[in-house]
C-alpha positions in Angstrom: -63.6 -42.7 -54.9 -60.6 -43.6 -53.0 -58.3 -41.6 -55.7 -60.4 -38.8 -54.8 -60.4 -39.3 -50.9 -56.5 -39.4 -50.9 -56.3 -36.3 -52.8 -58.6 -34.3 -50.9 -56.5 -35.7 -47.5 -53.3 -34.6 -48.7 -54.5 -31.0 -49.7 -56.0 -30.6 -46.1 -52.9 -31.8 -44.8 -50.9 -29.4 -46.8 -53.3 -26.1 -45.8 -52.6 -27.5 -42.4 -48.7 -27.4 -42.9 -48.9 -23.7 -44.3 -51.1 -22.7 -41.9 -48.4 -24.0 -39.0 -45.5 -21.8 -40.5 -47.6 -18.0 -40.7 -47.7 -16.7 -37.1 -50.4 -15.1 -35.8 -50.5 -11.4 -35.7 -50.1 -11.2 -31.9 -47.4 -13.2 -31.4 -45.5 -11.1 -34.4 -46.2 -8.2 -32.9 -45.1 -9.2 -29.9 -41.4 -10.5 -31.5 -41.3 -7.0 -33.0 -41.5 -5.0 -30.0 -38.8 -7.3 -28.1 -36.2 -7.0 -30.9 -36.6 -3.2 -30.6 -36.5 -3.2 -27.0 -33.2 -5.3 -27.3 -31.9 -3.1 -29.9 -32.9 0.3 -27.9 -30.9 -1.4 -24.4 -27.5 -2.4 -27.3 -27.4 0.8 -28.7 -27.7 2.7 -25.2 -25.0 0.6 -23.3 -22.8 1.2 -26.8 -23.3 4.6 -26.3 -22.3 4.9 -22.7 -19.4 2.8 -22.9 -16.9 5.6 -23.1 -18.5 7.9 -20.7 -18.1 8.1 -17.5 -19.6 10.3 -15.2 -17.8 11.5 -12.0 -20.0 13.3 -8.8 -19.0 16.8 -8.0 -19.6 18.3 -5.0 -19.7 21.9 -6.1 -22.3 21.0 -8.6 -24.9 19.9 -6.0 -26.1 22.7 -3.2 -25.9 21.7 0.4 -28.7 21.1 2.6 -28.9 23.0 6.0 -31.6 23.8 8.1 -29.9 25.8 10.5 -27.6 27.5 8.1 -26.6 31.6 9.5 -27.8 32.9 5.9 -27.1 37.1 6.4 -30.6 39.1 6.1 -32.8 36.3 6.5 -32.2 34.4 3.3 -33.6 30.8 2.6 -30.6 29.8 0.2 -27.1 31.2 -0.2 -23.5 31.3 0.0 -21.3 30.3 2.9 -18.0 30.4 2.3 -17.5 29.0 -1.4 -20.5 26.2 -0.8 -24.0 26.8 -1.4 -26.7 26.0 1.2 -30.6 25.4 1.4 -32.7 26.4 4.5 -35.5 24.9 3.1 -36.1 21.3 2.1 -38.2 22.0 -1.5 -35.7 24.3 -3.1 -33.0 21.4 -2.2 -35.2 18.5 -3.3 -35.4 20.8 -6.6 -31.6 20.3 -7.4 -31.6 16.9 -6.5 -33.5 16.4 -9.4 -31.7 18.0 -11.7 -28.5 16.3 -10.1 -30.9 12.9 -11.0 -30.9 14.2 -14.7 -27.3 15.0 -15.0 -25.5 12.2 -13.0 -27.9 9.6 -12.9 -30.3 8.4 -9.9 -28.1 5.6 -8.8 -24.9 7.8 -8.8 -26.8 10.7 -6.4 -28.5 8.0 -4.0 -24.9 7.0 -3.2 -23.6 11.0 -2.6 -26.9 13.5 -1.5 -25.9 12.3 1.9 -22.5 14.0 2.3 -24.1 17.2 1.3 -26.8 17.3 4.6 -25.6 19.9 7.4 -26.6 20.5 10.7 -30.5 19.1 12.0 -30.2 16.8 8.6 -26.7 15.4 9.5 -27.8 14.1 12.8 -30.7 12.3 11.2 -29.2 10.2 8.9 -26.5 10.0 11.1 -28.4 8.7 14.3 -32.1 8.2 13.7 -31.7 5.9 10.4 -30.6 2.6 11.4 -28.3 1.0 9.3 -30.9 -1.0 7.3 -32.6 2.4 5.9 -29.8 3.6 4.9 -28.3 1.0 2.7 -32.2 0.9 1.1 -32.2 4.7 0.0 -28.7 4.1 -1.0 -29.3 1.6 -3.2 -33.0 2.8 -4.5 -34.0 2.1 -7.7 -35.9 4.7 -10.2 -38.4 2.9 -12.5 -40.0 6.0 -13.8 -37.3 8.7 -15.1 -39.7 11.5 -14.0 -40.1 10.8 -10.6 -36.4 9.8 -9.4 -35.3 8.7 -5.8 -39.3 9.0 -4.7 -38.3 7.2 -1.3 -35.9 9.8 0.0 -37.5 12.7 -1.3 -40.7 11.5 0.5 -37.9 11.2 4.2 -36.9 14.2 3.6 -40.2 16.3 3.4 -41.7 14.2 6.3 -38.8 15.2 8.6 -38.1 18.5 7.4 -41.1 20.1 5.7 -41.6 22.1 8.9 -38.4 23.6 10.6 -39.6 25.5 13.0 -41.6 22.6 14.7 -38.9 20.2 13.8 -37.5 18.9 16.8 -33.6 18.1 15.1 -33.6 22.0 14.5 -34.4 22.9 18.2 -31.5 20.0 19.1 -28.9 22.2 16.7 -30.5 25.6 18.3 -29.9 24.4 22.0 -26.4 23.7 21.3 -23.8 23.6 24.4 -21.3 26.1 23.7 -17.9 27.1 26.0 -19.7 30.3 26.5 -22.0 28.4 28.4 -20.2 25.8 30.3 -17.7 29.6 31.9 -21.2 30.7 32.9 -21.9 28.0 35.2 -24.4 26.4 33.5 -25.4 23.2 34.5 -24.4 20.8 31.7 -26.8 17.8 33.4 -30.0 19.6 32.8 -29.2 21.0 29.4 -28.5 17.4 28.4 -31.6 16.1 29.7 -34.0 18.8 28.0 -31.5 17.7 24.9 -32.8 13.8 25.3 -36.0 14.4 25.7 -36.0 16.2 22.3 -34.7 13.6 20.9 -37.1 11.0 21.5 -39.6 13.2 20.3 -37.8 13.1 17.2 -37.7 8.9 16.8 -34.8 8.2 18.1 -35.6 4.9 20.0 -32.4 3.1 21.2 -30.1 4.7 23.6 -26.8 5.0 21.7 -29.0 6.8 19.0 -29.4 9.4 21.9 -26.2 9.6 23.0 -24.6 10.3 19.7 -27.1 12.8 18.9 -26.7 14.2 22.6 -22.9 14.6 21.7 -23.1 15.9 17.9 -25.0 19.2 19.9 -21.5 19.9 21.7 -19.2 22.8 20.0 -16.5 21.0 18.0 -14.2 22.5 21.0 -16.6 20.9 23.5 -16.5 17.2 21.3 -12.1 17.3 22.5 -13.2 17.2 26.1 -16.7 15.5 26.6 -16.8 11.7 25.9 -18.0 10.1 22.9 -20.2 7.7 23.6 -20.0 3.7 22.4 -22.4 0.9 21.9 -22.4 0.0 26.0 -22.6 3.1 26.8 -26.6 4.1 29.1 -27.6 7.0 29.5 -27.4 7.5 33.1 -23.6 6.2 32.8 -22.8 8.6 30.7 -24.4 11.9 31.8 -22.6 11.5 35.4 -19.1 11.4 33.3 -20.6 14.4 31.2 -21.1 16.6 35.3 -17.7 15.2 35.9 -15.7 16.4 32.6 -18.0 19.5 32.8 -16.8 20.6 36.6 -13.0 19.9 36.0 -13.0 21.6 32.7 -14.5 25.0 33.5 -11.6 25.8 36.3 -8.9 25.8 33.4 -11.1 27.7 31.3 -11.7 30.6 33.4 -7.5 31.3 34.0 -8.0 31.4 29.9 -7.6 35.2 28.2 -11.3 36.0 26.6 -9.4 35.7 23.1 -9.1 31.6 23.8 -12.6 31.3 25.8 -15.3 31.1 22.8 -14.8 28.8 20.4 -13.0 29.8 16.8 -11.6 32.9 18.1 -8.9 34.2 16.2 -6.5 36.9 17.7 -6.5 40.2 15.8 -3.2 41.7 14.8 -3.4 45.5 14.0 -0.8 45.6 11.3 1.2 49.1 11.7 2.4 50.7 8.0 6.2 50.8 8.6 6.9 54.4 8.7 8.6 56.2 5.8 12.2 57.5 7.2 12.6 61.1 7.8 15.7 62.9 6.6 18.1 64.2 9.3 17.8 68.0 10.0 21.2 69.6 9.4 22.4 71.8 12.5 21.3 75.0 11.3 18.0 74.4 12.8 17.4 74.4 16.3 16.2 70.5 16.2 16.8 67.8 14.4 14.5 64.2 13.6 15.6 60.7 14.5 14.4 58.0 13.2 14.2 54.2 15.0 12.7 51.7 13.5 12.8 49.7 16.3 10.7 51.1 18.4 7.8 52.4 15.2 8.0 55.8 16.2 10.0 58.6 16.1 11.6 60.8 19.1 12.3 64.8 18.4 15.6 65.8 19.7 16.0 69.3 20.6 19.8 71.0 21.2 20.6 74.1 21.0 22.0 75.5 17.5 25.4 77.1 19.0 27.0 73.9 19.8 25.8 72.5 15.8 27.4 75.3 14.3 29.4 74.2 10.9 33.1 76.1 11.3 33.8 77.8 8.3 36.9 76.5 6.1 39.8 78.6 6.4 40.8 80.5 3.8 42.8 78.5 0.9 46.7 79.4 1.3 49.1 78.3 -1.9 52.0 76.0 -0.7 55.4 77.0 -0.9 57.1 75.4 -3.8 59.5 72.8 -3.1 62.8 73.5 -4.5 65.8 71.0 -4.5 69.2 71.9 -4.0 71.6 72.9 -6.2 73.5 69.8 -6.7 70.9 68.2 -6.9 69.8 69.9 -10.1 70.3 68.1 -13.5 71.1 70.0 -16.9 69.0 68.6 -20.1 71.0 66.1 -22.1 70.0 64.3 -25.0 69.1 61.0 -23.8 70.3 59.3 -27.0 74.1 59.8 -27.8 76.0 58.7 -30.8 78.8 55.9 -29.7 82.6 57.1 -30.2 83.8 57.9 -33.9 79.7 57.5 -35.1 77.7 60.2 -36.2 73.8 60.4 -35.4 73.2 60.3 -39.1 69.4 61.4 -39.9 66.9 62.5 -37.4 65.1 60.1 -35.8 66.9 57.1 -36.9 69.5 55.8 -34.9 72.7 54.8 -37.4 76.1 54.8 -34.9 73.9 53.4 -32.0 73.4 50.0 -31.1 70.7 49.8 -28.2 70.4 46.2 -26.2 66.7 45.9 -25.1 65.7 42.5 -23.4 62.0 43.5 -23.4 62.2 44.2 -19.5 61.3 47.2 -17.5 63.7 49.8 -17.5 66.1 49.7 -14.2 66.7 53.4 -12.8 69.9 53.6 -10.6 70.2 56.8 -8.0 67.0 58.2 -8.9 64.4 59.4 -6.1 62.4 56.9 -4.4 58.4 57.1 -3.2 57.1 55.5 -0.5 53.7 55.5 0.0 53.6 58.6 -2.0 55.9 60.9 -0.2 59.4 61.4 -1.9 62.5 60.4 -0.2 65.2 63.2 -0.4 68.1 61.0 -2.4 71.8 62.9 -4.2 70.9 62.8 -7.9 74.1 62.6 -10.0 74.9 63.6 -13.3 74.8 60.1 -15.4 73.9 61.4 -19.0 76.9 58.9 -20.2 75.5 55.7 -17.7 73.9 52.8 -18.9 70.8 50.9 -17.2 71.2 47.5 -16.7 69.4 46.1 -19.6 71.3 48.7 -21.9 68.3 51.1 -22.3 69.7 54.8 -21.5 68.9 56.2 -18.9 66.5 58.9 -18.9 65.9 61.9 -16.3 63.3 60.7 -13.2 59.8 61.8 -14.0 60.0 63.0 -17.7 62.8 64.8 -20.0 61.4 68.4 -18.5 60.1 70.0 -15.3 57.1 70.7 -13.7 54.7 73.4 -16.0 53.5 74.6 -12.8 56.4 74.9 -10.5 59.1 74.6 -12.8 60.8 71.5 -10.5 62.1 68.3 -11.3 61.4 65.4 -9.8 57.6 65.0 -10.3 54.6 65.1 -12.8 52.5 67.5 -13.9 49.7 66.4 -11.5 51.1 65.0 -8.4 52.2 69.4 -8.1 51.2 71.1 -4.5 50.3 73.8 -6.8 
């Protein structure tokens, strides 16, 4: 019996020990769905890694309550940005900005794309606690992004027209209406009390929204207010500016009055010049391109009247005197007791040539291309300095057409 009882003891206890490794079921399932959400979360950071994704601005429309859209459009183009009148058609692109960037990245950037009514809001009504929280808002579900600041935005903005930020931007002070007198104290009280009614509570809330409705030209001249700044303070420096600014803005031209006004240049086509009438016509055209026009100048034709040429009259030829006429002589003679052998080759004379230019002695001079009357003499036997012969001026013959010596061919009168 006690053989038995000991082996019946140690097979419970070794059920017991079997039964202490098997989890249960709900504690394996539970291990299985951890080790895929771990393996989801390493796989997505791995794939991220290498990306990363920059905010664009032209991407992402602009929100503008108060936008000048042409023909009464809710949504268009100004310039080269894209605006929103409308706060659902905006809120719509946020979420696809959510999908493509990411809902942390566009809770950091949607702000720099609000305009007008919406740019004095976050600017002055949010404190700085609310804005640090939409900044940093979190997105558990990845259908519903940013639900905080789309939920701000409609409150504030579902309704324009009753929306008291868009009758603040609509009530701006222009220069326009500071030249007509107007009285800059009572537009900025009917300006305050609009803004209270919109939620701003402390006063330098006011005061910045107060001076956000001036025309950027206006914001150069008025104060801007600080933290210490009341409102009574800083109306009576608002009369004071106001008064002593509209006397130098009246002695203004109207091109410099209103704000952003650009002068106009009227750009004149430069005008094509007009050829010069030749006297035969009783007026001619001048053209000065000083002065962009043109002046017609009217004289009588008699005193424009072209001479004619007289009539072409041959020039005597020139003829030289007697003496000073030279005979044709050979200009290569055969030295004493030689004979000229063959033609053309020269057997009985020895000619010296240095390579220099010949040097012509008593022949007739030029200066500046008028001859200089000089005694020619018979030299047919003389030598030139560098032993060349010496040759007749101007050629071995005379001139073909008036048979002189003394010059070529076409340096002739005739």
């Amino acid at each position: 019996d006690q053989g038995r009882a000991a082996a019946d003891h140690a097979q419970a206890l070794r059920k017991k020990h079997q039964n202490d490794q098997q989890p249960p079921a709900a504690a394996l399932a539970q291990l299985n769905q951890q080790f895929n959400t771990l393996l989801s979360t390493i796989v997505q950071q791995n794939s991220l890694a290498g990306l990363r994704v920059s905010w664009k601005d032209a991407d992402v429309p602009y929100f503008w309550p108060e936008a000048p859209l042409p023909d009464g459009q809710r949504s268009g183009y100004i310039g080269n940005k894209f605006y929103h009148r409308d706060v659902e058609p905006f809120l719509a692109d946020v979420l696809i900005a959510c999908t493509r960037y990411g809902p942390q990245l566009v809770a950091c950037n949607i702000h720099t794309h609000y305009r007008g009514s919406a740019q004095i809001w976050y600017l002055d009504r949010l404190s700085q606690t609310e804005k640090i929280r939409l900044m940093n808002e979190n997105s558990p579900d990845a259908a519903d992004p940013l639900p905080l600041l789309r939920l701000k935005l409609l409150e504030v903005f579902r309704d324009v027209k009753s929306n008291p930020l868009s009758q603040l931007i609509e009530n701006r002070f222009t220069v326009q209406r500071l030249l007509n007198n107007e009285d800059a104290f009572s537009w900025a009280q009917e300006q305050l009390g609009l803004i209270a009614r919109s939620g701003m509570t402390t006063e330098f809330q006011q005061l910045q929204a107060l001076f956000n409705c001036f025309d950027p030209q206006l914001q150069d001249v008025f104060p801007e207010p600080d933290m210490n700044s009341t409102v009574n303070t800083y109306l009576s420096h608002l009369r004071a500016k106001a008064t002593s600014h509209r006397a130098p803005l009246g002695a203004l031209p109207p091109a410099t009055m209103l704000p952003y006004a650009q002068p106009s240049f009227a750009v004149q086509p430069y005008p094509q010049p007009q050829p010069i009438q030749y006297p035969m016509q009783s007026a001619y055209t001048v053209h000065q391109p000083a002065s962009f026009h043109q002046q017609q100048i009217t004289q009588p034709s008699s005193s424009y009247q072209i001479p004619s040429a007289p009539p072409y009259q041959q020039p005597a030829a020139q003829v030289f005197p007697a003496q000073q006429q030279m005979s044709y002589q050979p200009a290569y003679q055969a030295a004493p007791n030689q004979s000229m052998g063959q033609p053309g080759r020269f057997n009985g004379y020895q000619q010296q040539f240095n390579g220099g230019p010949q040097q012509q002695q008593n022949g007739p001079q030029f200066v500046n291309n008028q001859q200089q009357p000089q005694q020619f003499v018979n030299n047919q036997q003389q030598q030139a300095g560098n032993g060349a012969p010496y040759l007749p001026f101007r050629g071995q013959r005379p001139c073909r057409f008036c048979n002189q010596w003394g010059h070529w061919d076409h340096f002739c009168a005739q």
